[in-house]
C-alpha positions as CSV (number, residue, x, y, z in Angstrom):
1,X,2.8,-0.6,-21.8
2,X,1.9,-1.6,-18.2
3,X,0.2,-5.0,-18.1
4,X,-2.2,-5.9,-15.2
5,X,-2.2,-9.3,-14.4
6,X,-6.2,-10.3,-13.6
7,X,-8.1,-13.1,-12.4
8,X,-12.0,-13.2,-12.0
9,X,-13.9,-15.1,-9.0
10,X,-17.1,-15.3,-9.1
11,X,-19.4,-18.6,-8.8
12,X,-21.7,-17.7,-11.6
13,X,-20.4,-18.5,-14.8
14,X,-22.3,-16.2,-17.2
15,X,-20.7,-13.4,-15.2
16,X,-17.0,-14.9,-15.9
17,X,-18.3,-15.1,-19.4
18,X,-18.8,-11.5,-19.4
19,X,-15.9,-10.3,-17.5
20,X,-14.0,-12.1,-19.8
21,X,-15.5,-10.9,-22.5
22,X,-14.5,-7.1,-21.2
23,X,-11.1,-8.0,-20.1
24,X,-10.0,-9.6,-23.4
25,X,-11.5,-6.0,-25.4
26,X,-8.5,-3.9,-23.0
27,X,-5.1,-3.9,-24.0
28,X,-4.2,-3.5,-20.7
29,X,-5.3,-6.7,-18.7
30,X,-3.9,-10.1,-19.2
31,X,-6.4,-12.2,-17.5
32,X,-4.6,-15.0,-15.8
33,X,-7.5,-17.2,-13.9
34,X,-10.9,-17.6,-14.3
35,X,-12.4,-19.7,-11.2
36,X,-15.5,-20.0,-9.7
37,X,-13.6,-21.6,-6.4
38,X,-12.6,-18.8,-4.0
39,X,-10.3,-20.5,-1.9
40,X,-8.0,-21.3,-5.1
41,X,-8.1,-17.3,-5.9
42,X,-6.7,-16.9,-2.6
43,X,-4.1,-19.2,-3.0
44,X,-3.0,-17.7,-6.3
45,X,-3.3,-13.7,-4.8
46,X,-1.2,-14.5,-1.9
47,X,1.4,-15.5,-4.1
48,X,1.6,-11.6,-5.0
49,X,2.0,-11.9,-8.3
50,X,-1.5,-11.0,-9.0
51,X,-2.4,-7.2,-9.8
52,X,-6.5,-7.1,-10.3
53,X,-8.9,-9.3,-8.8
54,X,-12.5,-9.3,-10.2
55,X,-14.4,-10.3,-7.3
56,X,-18.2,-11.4,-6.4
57,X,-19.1,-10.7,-3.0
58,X,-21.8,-13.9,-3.0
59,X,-20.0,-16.9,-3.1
60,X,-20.0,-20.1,-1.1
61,X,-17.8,-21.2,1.5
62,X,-15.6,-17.6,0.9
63,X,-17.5,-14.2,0.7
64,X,-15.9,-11.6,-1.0
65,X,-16.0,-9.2,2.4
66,X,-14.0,-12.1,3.5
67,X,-11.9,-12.7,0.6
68,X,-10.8,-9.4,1.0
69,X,-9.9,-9.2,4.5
70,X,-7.6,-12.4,4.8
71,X,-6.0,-10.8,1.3
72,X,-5.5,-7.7,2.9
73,X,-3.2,-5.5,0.1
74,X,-1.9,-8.3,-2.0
75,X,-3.8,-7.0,-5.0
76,X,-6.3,-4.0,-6.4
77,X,-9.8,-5.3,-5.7
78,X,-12.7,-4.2,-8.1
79,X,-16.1,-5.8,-6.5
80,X,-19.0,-7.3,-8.8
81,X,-22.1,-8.1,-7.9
82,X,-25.9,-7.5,-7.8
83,X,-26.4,-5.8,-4.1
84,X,-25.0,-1.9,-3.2
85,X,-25.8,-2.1,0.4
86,X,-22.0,-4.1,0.4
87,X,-20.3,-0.9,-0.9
88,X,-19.8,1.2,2.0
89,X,-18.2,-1.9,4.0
90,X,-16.2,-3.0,0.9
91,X,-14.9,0.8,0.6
92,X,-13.4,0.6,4.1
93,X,-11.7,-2.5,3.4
94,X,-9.7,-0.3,0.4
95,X,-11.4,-1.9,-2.8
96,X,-10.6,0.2,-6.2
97,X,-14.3,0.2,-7.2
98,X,-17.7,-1.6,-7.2
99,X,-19.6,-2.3,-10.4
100,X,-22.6,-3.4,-10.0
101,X,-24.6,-6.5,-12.2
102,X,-25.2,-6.3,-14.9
103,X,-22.2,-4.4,-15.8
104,X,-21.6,-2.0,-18.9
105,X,-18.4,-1.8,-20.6
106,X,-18.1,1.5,-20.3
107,X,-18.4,1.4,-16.3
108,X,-16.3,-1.7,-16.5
109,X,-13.5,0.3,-18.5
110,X,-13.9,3.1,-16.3
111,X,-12.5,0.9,-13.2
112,X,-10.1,-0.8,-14.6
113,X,-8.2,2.8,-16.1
114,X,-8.7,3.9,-12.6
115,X,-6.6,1.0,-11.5
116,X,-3.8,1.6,-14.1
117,X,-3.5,5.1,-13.3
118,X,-3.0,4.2,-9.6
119,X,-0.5,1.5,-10.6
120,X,1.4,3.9,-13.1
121,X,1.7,6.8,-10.5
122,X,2.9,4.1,-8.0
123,X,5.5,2.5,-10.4
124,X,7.0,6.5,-11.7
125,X,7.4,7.6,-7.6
126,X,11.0,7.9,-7.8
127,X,13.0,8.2,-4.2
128,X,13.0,11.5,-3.2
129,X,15.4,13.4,-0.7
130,X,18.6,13.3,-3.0
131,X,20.7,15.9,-2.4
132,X,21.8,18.1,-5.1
133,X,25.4,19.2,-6.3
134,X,26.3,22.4,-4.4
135,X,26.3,24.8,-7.5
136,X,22.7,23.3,-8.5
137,X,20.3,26.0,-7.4
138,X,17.4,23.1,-7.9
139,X,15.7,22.9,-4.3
140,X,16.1,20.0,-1.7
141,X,13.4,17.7,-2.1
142,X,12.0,17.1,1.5
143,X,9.0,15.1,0.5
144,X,8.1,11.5,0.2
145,X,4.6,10.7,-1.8
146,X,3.0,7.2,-0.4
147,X,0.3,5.2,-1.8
148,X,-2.6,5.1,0.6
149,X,-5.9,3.4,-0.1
150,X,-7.5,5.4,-3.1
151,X,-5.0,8.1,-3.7
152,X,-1.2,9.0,-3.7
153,X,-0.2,11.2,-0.7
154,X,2.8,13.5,-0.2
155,X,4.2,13.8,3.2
156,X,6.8,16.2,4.2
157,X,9.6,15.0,6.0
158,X,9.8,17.1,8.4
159,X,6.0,16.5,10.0
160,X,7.3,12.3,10.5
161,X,7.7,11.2,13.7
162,X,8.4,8.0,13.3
163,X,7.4,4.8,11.7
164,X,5.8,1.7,12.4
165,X,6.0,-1.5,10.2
166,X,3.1,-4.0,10.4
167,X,3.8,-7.1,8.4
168,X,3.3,-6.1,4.7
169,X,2.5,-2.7,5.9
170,X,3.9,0.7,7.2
171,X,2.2,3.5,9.5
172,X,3.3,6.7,9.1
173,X,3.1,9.1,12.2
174,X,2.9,12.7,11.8
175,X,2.4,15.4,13.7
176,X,-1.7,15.4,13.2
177,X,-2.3,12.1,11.7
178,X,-1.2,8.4,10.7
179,X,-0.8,7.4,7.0
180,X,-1.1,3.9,6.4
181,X,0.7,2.3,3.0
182,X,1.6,-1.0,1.2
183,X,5.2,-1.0,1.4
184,X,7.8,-2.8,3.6
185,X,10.3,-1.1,6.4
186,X,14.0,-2.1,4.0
187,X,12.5,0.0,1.5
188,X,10.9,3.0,3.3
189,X,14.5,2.9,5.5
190,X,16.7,3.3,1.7
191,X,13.8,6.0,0.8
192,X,14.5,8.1,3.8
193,X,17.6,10.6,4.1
194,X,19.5,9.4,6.7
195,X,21.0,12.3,8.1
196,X,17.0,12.6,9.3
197,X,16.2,9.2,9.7
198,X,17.2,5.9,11.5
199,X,16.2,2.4,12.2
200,X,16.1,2.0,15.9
201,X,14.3,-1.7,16.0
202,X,12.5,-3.7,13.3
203,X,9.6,-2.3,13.5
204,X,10.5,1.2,13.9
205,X,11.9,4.4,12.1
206,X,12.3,7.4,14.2
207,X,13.2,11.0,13.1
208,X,16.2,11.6,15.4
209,X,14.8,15.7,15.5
210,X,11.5,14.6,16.8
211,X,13.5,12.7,20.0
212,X,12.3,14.1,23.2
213,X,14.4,11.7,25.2
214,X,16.2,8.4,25.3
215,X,16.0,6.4,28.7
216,X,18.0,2.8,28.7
217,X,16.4,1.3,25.4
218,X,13.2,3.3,25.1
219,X,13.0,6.5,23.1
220,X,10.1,8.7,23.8
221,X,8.6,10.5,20.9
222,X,5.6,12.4,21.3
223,X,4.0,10.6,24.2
224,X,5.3,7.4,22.5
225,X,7.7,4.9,23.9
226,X,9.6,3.5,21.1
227,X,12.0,0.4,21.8
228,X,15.6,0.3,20.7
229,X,16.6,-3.4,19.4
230,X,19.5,-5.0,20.4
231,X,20.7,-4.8,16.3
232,X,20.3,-1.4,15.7
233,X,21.3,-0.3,19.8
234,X,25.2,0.5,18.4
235,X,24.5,2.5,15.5
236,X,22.1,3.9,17.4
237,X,23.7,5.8,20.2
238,X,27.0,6.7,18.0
239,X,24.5,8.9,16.1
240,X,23.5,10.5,19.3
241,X,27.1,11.2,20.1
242,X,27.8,12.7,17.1
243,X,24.6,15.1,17.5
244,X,25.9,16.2,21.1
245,X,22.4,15.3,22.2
């Protein structure tokens, strides 16, 4: 069974009492830490080993709106506290829910199953794009599925431009928008076929189709000027050889 690690901030005792209370009734959530000291929460959720955080938006010396933004995606967030006007700002910082005091188990339960199911459909993405044997008449998969805020999103391969890593995260450019996810450039680079695909810098994954030209160490990709590094320059151009491009 999957286990979700949990810790619960919040500088009211009663309500770690009660979340408590509601975390030790699910078979699901361990809870790790109680604290009433946000800074401390922090410190143990940047360590990334942290799945759920119960947090109060009210607290002193850290708010929760800014708990959340120096945390960034280290963890699923699920807000408590007594005031709704801090939804629609907590939403756009890509919390899993908002319950608000005083909390009913049954709304309780309801977030935390929400966070499992997210957490399950993330763990079971398997990496796509394998190529089958050539009797197999099973189809080429020529899909990747991200994780992206609220939901799990499929994006076919062929609408990528290219791709932009930004510290813990990755932007996805397609042809009509950018897809944002938790996930780092090694992985998303072994995910990818690589008959499609290359790592040109770093920071960058480019679809070698969606090239519209190469001048000195800049690639140009729909209005985009994409820098080659001097790692990847090599492997780089001996792919464009090969293409006759």
């Amino acid at each position: 069974m999957t286990k979700l690690k949990c810790i619960a901030v919040d500088d009211e005792p009663l309500a770690l009492d009660i979340i408590e209370d509601y975390i030790s009734k699910v078979p699901f959530l361990t809870l790790v830490k109680r604290t009433e000291n946000a800074i401390e929460a922090l410190q143990l959720v940047q360590t990334g080993d942290i799945d759920l955080v119960f947090l109060d938006i009210q607290m002193p010396d850290l708010t929760g709106i800014q708990f959340l933004k120096i945390a960034g995606g280290k963890a699923n967030f699920i807000l408590t506290t007594a005031y709704s006007q801090y939804a629609l700002e907590s939403y756009d910082l890509n919390v899993s829910d908002y319950l608000l005091k005083p909390i009913a188990f049954d709304r309780f339960y309801k977030a935390v199953e929400k966070v499992l199911n997210l957490t399950k459909a993330s763990e079971n993405i398997e990496t796509p794009v394998q190529q089958p044997p050539a009797a197999s008449n099973n189809p080429v998969v020529d899909y990747i599925f991200v994780k992206t805020e609220h939901k799990i999103q499929k994006i076919h391969l062929e609408d990528i431009l290219y791709i932009e890593g930004l510290k813990d995260y990755i932007s996805i450019y397609t042809k009509d928008e950018r897809i944002i996810t938790l996930q780092n450039m090694k992985k998303m680079e072994e995910t990818l076929p690589s008959n499609q695909f290359i790592r040109v810098h770093k920071s960058y994954i480019i679809s070698l189709d969606k090239i519209q030209s190469i001048e000195r160490s800049r690639i140009s990709i729909s209005g985009k000027t994409i820098p080659i590094g001097d790692t990847y320059r090599e492997e780089f151009f001996k792919r464009i050889e090969n293409r006759n491009l």
